[in-house]
Rosetta silent file (secondary structure, phi, psi, omega in degrees, C-alpha in Angstrom):
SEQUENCE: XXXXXXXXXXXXXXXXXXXXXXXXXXXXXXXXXXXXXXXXXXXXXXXXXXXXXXXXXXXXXXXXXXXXXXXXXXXXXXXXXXXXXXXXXXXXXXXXXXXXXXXXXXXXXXXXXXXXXXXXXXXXXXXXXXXXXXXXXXXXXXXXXXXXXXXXXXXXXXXXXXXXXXXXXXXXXXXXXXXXXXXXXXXXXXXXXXXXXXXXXXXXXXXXXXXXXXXXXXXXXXXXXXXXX
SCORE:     score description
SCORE:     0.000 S_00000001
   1 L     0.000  -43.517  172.699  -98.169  -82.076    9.854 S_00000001
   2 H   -18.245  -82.158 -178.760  -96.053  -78.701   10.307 S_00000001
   3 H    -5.595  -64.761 -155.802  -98.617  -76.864   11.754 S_00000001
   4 H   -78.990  -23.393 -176.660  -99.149  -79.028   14.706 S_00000001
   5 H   -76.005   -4.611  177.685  -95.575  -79.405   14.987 S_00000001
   6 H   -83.838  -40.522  174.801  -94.786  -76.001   15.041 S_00000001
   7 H   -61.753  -30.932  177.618  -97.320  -75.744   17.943 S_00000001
   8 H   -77.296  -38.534 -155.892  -95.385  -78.537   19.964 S_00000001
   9 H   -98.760  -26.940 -175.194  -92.315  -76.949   19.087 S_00000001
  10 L    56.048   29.237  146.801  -94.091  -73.609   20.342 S_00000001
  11 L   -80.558  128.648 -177.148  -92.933  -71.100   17.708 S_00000001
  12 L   -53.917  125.558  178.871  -94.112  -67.985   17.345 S_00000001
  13 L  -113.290  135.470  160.528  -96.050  -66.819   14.378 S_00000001
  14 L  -128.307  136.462  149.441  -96.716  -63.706   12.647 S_00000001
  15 L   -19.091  159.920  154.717  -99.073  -62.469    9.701 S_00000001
  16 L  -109.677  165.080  178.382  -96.801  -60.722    6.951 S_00000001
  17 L   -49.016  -43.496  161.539  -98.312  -57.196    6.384 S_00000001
  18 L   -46.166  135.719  144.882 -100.578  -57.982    3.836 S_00000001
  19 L   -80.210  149.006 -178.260 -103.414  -60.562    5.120 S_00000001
  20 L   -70.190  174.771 -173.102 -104.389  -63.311    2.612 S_00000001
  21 L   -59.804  177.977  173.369 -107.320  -63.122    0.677 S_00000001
  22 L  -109.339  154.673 -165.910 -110.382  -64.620    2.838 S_00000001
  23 L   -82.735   62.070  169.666 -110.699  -68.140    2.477 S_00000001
  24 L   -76.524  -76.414 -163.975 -114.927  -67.651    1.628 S_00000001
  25 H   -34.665  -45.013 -162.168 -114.019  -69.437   -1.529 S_00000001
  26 H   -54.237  -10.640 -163.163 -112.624  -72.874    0.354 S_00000001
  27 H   -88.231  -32.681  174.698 -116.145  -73.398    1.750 S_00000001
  28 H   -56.952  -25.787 -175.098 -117.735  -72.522   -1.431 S_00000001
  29 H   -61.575  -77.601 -136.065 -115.038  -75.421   -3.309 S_00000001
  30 H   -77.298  -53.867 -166.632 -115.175  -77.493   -0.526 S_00000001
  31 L   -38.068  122.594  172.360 -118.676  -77.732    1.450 S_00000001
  32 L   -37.042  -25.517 -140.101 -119.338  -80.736    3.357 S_00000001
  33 L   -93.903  -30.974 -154.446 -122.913  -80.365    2.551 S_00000001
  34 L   -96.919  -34.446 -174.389 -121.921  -80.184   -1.331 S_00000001
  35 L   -93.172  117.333 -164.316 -118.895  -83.180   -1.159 S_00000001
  36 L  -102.694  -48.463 -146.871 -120.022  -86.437   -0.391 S_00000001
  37 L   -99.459  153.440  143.225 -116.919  -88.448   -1.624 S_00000001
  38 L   -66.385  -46.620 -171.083 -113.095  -88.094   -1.398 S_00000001
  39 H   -66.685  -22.120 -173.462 -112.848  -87.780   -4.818 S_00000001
  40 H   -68.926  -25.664  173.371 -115.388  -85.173   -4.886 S_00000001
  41 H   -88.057  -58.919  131.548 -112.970  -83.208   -2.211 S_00000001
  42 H    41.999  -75.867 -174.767 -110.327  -83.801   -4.279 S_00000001
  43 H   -96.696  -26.477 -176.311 -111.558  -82.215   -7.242 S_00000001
  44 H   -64.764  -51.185 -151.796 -112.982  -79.193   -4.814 S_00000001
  45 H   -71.634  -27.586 -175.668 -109.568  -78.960   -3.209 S_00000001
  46 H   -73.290  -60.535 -157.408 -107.438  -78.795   -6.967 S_00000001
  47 H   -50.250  -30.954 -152.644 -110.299  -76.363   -8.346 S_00000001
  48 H   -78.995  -77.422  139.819 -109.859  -74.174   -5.527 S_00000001
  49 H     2.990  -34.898  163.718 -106.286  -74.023   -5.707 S_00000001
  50 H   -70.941  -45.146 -159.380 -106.258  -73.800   -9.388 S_00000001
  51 H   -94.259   12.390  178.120 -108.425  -70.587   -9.149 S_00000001
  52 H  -152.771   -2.212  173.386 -106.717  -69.029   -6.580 S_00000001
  53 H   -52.902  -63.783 -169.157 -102.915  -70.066   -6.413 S_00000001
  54 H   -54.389  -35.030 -167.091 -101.673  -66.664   -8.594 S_00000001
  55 H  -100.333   25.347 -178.057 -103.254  -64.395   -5.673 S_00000001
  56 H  -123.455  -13.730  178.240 -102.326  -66.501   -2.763 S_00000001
  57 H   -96.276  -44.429  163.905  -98.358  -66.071   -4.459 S_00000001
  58 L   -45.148  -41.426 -164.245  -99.148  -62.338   -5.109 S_00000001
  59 L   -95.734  -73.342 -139.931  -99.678  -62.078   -1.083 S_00000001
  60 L   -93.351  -31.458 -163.131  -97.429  -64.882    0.568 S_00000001
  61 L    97.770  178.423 -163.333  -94.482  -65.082   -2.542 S_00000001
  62 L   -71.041   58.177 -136.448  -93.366  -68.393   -3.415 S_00000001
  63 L   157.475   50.031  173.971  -93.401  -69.620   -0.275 S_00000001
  64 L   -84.148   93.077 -175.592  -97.003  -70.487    1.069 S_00000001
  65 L  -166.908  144.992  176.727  -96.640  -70.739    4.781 S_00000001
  66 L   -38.989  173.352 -179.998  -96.033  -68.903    7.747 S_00000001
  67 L  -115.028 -164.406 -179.987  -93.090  -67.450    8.913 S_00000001
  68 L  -134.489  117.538  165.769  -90.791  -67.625   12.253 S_00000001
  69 L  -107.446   44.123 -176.005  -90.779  -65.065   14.087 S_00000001
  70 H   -33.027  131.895  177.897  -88.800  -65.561   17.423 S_00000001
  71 H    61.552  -31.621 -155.478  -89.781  -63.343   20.401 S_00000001
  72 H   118.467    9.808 -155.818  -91.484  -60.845   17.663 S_00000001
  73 L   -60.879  148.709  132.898  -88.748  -60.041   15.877 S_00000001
  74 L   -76.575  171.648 -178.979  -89.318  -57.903   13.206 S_00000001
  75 L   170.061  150.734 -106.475  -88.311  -58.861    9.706 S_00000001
  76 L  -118.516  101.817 -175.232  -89.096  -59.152    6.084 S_00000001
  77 H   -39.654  -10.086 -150.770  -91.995  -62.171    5.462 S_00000001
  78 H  -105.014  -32.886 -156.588  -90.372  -64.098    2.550 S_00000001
  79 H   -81.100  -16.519  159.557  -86.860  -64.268    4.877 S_00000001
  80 H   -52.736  -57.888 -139.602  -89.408  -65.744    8.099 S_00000001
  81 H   -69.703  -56.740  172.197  -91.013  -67.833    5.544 S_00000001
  82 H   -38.172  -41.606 -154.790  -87.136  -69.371    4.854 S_00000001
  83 H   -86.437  -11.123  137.047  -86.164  -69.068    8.508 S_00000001
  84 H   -16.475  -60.137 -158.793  -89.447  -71.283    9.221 S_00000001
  85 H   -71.783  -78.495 -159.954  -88.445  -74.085    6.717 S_00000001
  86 H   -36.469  -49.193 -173.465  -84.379  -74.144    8.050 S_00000001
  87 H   -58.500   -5.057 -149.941  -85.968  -73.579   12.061 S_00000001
  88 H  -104.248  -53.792  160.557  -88.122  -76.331   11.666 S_00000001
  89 H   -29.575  -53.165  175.760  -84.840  -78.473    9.788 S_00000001
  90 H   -57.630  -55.515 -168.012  -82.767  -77.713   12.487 S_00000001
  91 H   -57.609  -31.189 -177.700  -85.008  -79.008   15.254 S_00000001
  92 H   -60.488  -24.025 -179.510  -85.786  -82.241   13.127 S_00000001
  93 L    97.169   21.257 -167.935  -82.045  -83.017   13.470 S_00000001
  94 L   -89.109  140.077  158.896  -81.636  -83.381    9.538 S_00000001
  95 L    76.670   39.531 -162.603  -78.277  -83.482    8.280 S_00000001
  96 L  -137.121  158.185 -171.739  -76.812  -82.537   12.124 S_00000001
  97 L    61.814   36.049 -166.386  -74.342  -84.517   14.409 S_00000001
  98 L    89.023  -20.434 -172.051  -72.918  -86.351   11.079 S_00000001
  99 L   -55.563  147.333  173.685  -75.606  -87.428    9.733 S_00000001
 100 L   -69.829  155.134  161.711  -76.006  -87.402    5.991 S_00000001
 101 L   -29.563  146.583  137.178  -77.289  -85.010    4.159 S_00000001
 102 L   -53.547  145.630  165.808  -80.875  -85.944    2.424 S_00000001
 103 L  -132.423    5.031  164.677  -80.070  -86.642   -1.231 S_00000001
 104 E  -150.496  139.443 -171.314  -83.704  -87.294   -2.181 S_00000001
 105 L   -95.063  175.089  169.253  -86.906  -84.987   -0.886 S_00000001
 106 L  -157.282  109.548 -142.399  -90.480  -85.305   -0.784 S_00000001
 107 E  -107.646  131.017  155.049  -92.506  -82.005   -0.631 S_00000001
 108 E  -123.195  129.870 -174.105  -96.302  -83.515    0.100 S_00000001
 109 L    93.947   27.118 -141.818  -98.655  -80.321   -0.131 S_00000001
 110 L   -75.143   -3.990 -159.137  -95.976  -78.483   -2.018 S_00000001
 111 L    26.083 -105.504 -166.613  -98.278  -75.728   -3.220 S_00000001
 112 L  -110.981   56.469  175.723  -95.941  -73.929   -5.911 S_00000001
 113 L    55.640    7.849  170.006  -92.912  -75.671   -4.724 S_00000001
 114 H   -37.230  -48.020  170.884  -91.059  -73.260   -2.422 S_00000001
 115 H   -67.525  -27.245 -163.886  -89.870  -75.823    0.484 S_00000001
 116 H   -88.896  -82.050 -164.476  -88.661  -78.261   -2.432 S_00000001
 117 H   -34.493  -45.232 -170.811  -86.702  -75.694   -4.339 S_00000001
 118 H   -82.426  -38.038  174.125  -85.039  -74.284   -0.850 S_00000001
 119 H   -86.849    2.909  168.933  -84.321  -77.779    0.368 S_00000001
 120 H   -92.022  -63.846 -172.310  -82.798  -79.164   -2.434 S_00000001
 121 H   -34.795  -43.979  167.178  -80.844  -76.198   -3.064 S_00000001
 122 L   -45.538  -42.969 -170.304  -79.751  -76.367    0.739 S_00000001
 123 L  -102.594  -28.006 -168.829  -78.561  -80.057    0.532 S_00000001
 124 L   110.635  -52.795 -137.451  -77.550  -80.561   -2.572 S_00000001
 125 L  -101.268  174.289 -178.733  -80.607  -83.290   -3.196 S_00000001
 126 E   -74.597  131.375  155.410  -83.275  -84.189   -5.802 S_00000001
 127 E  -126.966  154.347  169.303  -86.727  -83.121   -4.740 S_00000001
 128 E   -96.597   97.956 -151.371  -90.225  -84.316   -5.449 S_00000001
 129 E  -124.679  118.174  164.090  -92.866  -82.046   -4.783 S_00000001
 130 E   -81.972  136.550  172.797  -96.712  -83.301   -5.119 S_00000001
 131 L  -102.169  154.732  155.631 -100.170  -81.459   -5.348 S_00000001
 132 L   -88.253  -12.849 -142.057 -103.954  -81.886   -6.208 S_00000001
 133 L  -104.377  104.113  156.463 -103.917  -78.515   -8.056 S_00000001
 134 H   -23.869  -65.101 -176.534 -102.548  -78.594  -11.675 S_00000001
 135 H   -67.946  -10.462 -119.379 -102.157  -75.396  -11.885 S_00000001
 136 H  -143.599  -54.178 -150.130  -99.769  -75.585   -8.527 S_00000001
 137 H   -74.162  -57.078 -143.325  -97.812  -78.235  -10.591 S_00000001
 138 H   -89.913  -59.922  151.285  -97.022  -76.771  -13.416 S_00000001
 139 H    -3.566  -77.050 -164.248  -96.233  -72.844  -11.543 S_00000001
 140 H   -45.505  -63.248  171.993  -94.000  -74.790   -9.427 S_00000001
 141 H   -82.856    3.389  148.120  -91.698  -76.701  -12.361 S_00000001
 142 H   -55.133  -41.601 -164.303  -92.039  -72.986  -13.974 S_00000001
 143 H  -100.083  -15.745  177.644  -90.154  -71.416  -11.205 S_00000001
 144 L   -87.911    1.459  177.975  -87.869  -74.097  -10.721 S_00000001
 145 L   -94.990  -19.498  177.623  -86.598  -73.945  -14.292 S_00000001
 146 L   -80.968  -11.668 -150.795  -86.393  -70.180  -13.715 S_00000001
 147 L  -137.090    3.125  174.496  -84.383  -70.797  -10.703 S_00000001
 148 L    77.251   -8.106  171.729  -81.765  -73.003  -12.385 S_00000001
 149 L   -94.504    6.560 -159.390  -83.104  -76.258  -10.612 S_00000001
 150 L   -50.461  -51.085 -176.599  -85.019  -77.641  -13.177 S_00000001
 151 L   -66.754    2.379  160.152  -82.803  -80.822  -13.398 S_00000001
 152 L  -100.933  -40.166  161.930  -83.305  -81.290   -9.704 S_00000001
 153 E   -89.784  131.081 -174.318  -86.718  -81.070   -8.855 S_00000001
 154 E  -131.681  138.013  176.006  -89.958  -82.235  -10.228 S_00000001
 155 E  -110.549  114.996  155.633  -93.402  -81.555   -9.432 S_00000001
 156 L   -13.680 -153.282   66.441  -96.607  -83.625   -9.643 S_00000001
 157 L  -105.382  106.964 -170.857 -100.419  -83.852   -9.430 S_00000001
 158 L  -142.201  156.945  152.257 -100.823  -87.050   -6.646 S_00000001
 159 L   -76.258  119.419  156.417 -102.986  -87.763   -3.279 S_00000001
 160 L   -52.537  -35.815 -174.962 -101.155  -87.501   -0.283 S_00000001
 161 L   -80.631   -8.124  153.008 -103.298  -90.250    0.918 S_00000001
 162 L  -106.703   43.133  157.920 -102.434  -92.453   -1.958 S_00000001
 163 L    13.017   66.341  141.048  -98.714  -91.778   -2.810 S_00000001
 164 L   -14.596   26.912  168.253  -97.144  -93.089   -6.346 S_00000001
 165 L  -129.795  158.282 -176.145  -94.307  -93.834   -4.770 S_00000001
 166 L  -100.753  153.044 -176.909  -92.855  -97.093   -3.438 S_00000001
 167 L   -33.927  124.934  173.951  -92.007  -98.013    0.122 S_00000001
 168 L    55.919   63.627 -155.981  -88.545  -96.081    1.185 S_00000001
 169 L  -101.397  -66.093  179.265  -88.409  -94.031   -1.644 S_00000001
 170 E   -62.353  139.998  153.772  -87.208  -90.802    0.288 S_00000001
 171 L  -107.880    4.026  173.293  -84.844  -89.821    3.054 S_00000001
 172 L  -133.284  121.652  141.875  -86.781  -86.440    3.904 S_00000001
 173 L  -128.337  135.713 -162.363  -90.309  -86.221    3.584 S_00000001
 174 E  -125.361  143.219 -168.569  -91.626  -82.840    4.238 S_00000001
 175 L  -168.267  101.778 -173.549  -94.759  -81.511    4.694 S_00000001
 176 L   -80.782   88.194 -159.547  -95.933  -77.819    5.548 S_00000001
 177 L    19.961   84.595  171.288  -99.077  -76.624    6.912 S_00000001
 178 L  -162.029   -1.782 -179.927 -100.917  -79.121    4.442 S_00000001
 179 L  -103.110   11.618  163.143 -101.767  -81.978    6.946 S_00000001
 180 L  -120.311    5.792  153.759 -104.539  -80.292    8.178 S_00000001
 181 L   -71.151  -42.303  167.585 -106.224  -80.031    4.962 S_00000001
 182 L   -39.143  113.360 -175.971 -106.095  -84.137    5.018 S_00000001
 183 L  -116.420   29.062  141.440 -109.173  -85.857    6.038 S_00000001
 184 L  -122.742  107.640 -152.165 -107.824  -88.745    6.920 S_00000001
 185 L  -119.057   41.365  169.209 -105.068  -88.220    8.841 S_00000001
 186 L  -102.059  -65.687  151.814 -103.789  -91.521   10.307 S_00000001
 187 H   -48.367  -81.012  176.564 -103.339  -92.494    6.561 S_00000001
 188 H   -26.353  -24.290  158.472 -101.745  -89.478    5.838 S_00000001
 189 H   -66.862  -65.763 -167.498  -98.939  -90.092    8.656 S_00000001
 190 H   -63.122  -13.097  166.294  -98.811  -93.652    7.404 S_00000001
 191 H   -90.814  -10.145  159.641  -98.030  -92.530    3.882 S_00000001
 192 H   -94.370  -23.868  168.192  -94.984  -90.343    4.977 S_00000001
 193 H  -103.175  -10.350  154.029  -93.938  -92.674    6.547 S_00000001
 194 H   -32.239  -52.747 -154.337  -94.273  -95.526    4.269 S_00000001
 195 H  -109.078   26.032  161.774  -92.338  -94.011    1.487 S_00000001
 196 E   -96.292  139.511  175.094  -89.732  -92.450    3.790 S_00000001
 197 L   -48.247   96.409 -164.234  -86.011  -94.272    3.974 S_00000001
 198 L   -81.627  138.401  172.406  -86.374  -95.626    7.652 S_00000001
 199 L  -130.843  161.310  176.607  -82.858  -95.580    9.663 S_00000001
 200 H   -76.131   -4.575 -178.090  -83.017  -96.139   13.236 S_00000001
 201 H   -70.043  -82.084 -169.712  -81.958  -92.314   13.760 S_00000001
 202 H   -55.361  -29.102  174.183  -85.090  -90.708   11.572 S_00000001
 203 H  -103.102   12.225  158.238  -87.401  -93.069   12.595 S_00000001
 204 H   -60.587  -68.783 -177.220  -86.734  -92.550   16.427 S_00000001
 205 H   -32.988  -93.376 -130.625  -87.192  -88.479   15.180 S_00000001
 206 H   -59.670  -22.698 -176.127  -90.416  -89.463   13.260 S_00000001
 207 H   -86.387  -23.567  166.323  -91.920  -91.547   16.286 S_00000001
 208 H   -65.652  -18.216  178.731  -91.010  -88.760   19.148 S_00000001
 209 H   -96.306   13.155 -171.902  -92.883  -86.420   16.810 S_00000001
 210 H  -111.058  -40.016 -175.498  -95.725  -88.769   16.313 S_00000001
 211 H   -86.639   -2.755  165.378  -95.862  -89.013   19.861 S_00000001
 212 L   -71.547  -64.723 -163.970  -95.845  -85.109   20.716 S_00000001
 213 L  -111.363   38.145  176.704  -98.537  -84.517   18.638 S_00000001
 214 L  -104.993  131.934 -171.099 -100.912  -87.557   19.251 S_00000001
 215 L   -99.672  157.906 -159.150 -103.898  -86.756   20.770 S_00000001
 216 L   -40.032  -43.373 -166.850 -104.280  -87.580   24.308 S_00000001
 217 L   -71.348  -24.512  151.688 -107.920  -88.492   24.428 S_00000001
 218 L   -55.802  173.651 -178.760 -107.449  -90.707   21.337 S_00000001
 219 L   -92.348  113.883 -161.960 -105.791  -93.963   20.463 S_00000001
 220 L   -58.078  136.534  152.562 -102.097  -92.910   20.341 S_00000001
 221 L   -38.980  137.275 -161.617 -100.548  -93.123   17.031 S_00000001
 222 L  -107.955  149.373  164.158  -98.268  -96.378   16.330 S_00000001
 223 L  -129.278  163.629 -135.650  -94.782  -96.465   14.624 S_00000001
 224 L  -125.829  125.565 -166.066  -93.660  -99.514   13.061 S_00000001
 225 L   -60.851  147.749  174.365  -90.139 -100.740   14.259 S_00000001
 226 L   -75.284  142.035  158.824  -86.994  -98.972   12.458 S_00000001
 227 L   -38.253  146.699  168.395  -85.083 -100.404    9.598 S_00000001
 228 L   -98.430  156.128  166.441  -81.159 -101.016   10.694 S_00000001
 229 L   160.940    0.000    0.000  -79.088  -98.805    9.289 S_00000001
């Protein structure tokens, strides 16, 4: 979802010096031609990810996703890659004007757990961070036991489009240039917001950002009325 919202929000992006490996492999994982099924993309999208998750960490650092670079600034990719996740927090309004705090996360697309590790540490709250990639999973509750969070955070193997979690599970769910890997992505909206805590604050936020990045020529995305609270 990030992505597009980062484009609505009209932040600036830069490479870090290194460029990632080239993505040759996703097509080879991946090809439509080759995947007939969701589960069959699925299993492309874990292998690929399994086999290539150590050099994609080697390049970006724990942290796979762009950074924020206002105006061009320069500055040192893993501290964009933070000021990304916090630039993007601020604008969402979380934890700002009084509002509480999150006290329980939801990373969906977590790769090796970098946003879940920084936002719980940030808040205070338990995070949850899900994957298809095994190997992603277990890297992830590796670094967070290394990092002194273990007893906060936990990591996964799940579908975003089918969630193991029950309705209002969350009060953040986050999700980082990974919703354009989804290829359904109407479910994929409707499953963050299913198993997010609806208040009438966040799910005013979640429906102006549903409505930002709905596309015009299509049948606008729907939000379901907010929960009191």
């Amino acid at each position: 979802m990030l992505s597009v919202v980062a484009i609505t929000l009209g932040l600036s992006f830069r490479l870090p010096s290194r460029s990632p490996p080239p993505r040759a492999a996703v097509a080879e994982e991946v090809a439509p031609g080759e995947l007939r099924s969701p589960s069959e993309l699925r299993k492309g999208i874990a292998k690929f990810y399994d086999k290539s998750s150590g050099v994609w960490e080697k390049v970006w650092g724990e942290h796979m996703h762009h950074g924020y670079y206002p105006g061009g600034a320069r500055k040192d990719h893993v501290q964009a890659q933070v000021d990304m996740i916090d630039a993007v927090l601020e604008w969402s309004g979380v934890g700002r004007d009084g509002g509480a705090a999150p006290a329980r996360v939801l990373d969906v697309g977590c790769g090796i757990g970098g946003s879940t590790r920084h936002i719980a540490r940030k808040y205070g709250a338990e995070g949850v961070g899900i994957t298809l990639s095994p190997v992603q999973a277990a890297r992830a509750g590796a670094l967070a036991d290394a990092q002194g969070l273990g007893d906060k955070v936990q990591f996964q193997v799940a579908d975003a489009l089918n969630m193991p979690f029950a309705d209002d599970s969350f009060d953040l769910v986050w999700s980082l240039e990974s919703g354009e890997h989804m290829p359904d992505k109407e479910k994929f909206v409707a499953e963050l917001s299913r198993v997010r805590r609806a208040t009438r604050r966040n799910s005013a936020q979640f429906c102006a950002i549903l409505a930002q990045l709905s596309d015009p020529s299509s049948q606008p995305l729907r939000c379901s009325s907010p929960a009191a609270g």
